[in-house]
N, C-alpha and C positions, 0 to 999 in steps of 0.2 A: 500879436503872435497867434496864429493858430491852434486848433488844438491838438494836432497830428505834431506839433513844433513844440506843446511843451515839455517841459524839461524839469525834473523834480532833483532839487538836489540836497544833500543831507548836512546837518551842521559837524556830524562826526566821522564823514571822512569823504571821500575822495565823489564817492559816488553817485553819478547820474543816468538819468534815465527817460532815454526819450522817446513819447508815446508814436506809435507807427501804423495806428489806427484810432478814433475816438472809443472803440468796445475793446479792444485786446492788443496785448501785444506790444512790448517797450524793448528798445535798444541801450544796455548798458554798458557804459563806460566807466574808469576811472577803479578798475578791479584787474588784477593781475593773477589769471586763474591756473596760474605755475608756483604760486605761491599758497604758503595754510591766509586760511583767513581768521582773521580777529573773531572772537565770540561775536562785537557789536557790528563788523560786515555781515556775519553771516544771519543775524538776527534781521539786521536792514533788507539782503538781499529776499528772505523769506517775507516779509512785509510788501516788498513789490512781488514778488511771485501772485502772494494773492491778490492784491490790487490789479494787474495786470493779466494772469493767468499763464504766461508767457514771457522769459526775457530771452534776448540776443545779445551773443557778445558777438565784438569782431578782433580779429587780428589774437588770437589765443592757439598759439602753436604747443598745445600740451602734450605729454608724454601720456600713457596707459598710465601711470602709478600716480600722476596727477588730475586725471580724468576721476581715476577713481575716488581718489582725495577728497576733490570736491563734490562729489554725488554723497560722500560719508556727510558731508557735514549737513546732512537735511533727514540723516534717518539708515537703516539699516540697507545694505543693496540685496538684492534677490538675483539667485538665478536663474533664469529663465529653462525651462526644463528642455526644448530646443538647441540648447549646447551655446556655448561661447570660444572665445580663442583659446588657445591649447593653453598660456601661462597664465590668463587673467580670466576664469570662467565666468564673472559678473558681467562681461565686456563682449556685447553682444553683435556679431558686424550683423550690418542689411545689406544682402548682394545683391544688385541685380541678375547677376549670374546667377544664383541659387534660386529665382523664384522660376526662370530658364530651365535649369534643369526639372527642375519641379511642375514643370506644366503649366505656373500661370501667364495670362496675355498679362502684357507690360504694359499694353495702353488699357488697362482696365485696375479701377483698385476702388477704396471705397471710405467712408466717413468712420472713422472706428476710435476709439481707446483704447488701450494698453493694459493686457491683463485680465481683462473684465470677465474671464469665463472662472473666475478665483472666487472663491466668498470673501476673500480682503485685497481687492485688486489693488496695484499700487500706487502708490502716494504722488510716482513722478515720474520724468526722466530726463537724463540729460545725453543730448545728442549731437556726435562731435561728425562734422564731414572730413569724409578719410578719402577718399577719393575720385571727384566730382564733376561735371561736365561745363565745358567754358558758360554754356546758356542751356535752360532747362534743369528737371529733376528740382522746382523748387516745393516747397512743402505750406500747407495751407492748415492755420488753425482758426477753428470758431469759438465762438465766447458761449457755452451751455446756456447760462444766465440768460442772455439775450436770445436766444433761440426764443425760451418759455415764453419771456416776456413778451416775444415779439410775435406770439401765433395765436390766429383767430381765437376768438372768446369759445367759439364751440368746440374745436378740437382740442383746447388745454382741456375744456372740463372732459372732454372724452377720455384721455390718457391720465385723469388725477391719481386712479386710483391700482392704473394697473404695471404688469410686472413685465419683464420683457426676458425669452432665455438668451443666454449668450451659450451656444453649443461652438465648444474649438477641440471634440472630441476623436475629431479623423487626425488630427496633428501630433495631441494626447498617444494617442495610441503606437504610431507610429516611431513617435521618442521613448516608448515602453511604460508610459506613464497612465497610472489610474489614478481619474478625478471625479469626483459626482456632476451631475450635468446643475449649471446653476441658474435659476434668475434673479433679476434684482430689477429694483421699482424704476420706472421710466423716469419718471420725476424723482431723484434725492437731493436728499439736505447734502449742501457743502460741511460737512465737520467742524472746521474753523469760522468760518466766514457767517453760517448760517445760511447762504440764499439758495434758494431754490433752484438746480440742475436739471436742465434735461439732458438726458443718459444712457444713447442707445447705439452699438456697437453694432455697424453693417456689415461686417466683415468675417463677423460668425454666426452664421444663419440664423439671422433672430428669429424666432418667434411672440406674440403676445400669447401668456397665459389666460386660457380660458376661453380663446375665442378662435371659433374654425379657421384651416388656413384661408381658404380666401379671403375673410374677414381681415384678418391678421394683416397679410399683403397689402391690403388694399388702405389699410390705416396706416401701415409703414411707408409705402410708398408716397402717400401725403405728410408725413411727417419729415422724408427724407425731402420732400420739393422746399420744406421751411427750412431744414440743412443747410440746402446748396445758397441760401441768400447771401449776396455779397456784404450786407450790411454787418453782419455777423462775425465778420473773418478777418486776416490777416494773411498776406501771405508774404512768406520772406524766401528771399534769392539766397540760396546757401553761396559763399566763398571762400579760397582755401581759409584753415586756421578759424572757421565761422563755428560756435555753440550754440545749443538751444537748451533751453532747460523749461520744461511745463508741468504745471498742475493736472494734472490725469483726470482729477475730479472734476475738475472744474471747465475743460476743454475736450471738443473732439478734433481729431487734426488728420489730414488727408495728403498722402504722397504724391507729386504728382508724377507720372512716369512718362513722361514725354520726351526720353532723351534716345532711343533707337536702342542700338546696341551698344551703347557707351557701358563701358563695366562701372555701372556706380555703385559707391562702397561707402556707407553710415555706419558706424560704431555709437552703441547704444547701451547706456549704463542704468538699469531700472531701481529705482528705491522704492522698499515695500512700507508697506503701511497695516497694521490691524483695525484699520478703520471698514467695519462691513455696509456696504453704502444702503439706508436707511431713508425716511420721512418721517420731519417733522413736521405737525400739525397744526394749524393757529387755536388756542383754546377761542370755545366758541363763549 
């Protein structure tokens, strides 16, 4: 058997899971996400979370109040200061339409994480397709971990030690909200797991602290060519009733918008976290 074929399965319940790339990314089965879960599911399913960074469910026709459900049982939800659905404000859709009205090209988007412009960005999310296109619009995640490990010896040491800003201050403002502009280290420690992330957000005009733009650009732009490797990624076809639920920290993940004017609609439940993303050091 393969290793995209194997299959981990648990002595205490139902649940399987099977990997859909060798770096990231497993498809779980054998969990009924319209139901509460057991304390020992939901311990299990966070144990593949991290081992995976990424699970899929399929065939999960859930309601808003059990979307919500399940995103409680990994931690507190946040609301996104951008607005949510009128009943359920933690419940955030992604319109196609709205980024239309908004001005952005839809064939253009970018490698980012969720939240990052926060000092405690969040823990996760879980993302249900509400209404989706026969072929296209599928979504691509990378394994951070493997990014690091996998980039020339000279450009890791070049980015050991520095910080990246995530500026999402023309959005901020616009939704009426004041945040201090923040950065956080390119390289952090994963909280749980311990391994080494790399951690940078194209989607809110990075900059490197401390070094002139062009400098900055021109190191981003080589870092983003280690991004885009296919070695790294996963990507998964959304279908009706399809879930995703990802580790934030530990993945970056990219929309792809290749469906025209198809009105596509993701509802998106973020679970926050107090974890301020940090480096730890090997003692020498």
């Amino acid at each position: 058997m393969s290793s995209a074929a194997l299959k981990v399965q648990s002595e205490k319940s139902q649940l399987s899971a099977q990997k859909l790339s060798p770096v990231i990314g497993a498809e779980v089965s054998g969990v009924d996400l319209r139901q509460p879960l057991s304390p020992e599911t939901r311990d299990e399913l966070h144990q593949l979370l991290l081992a995976h960074k990424v699970l899929f469910f399929r065939n999960q026709d859930i309601s808003y109040e059990q979307h919500l459900a399940f995103a409680r049982n990994f931690g507190e939800l946040y609301d996104h200061p951008t607005g949510g659905l009128d009943k359920y404000r933690t419940i955030q859709p992604i319109d196609a339409r709205e980024f239309v009205k908004h001005g952005y090209d839809l064939r253009k988007n970018h490698w980012h994480t969720d939240t990052s412009w926060r000092l405690n960005p969040s823990f996760g999310a879980v993302l249900r397709a509400a209404d989706i296109p026969d072929v296209g619009g599928d979504t691509i995640w990378a394994n951070g971990g493997e990014i690091l490990r996998g980039m020339p010896a000279d450009l890791r040491e070049q980015i050991d030690s520095l910080y990246v800003i995530h500026d999402y201050q023309d959005a901020l403002k616009k939704s009426g909200v004041r945040y201090p502009l923040v950065a956080h280290p390119i390289i952090r420690t994963h909280p749980e797991t311990g391994e080494d992330i790399f951690w940078v957000n194209w989607s809110l005009k990075p900059r490197i602290v401390d070094l002139d733009r062009a400098e900055s650009d021109a190191l981003l732009a080589r870092l983003y060519d280690e991004v885009k490797r296919p070695e790294y990624q996963v990507r998964f076809r959304w279908q009706k009733h399809s879930v995703a639920f990802w580790d934030n920290r530990a993945a970056l993940h990219y929309a792809v918008r290749d469906y025209g004017d198809y009105p596509r609609v993701m509802e998106r439940v973020l679970i926050g976290s107090n974890d301020i993303p940090y480096r730890v050091r090997p003692q020498a």
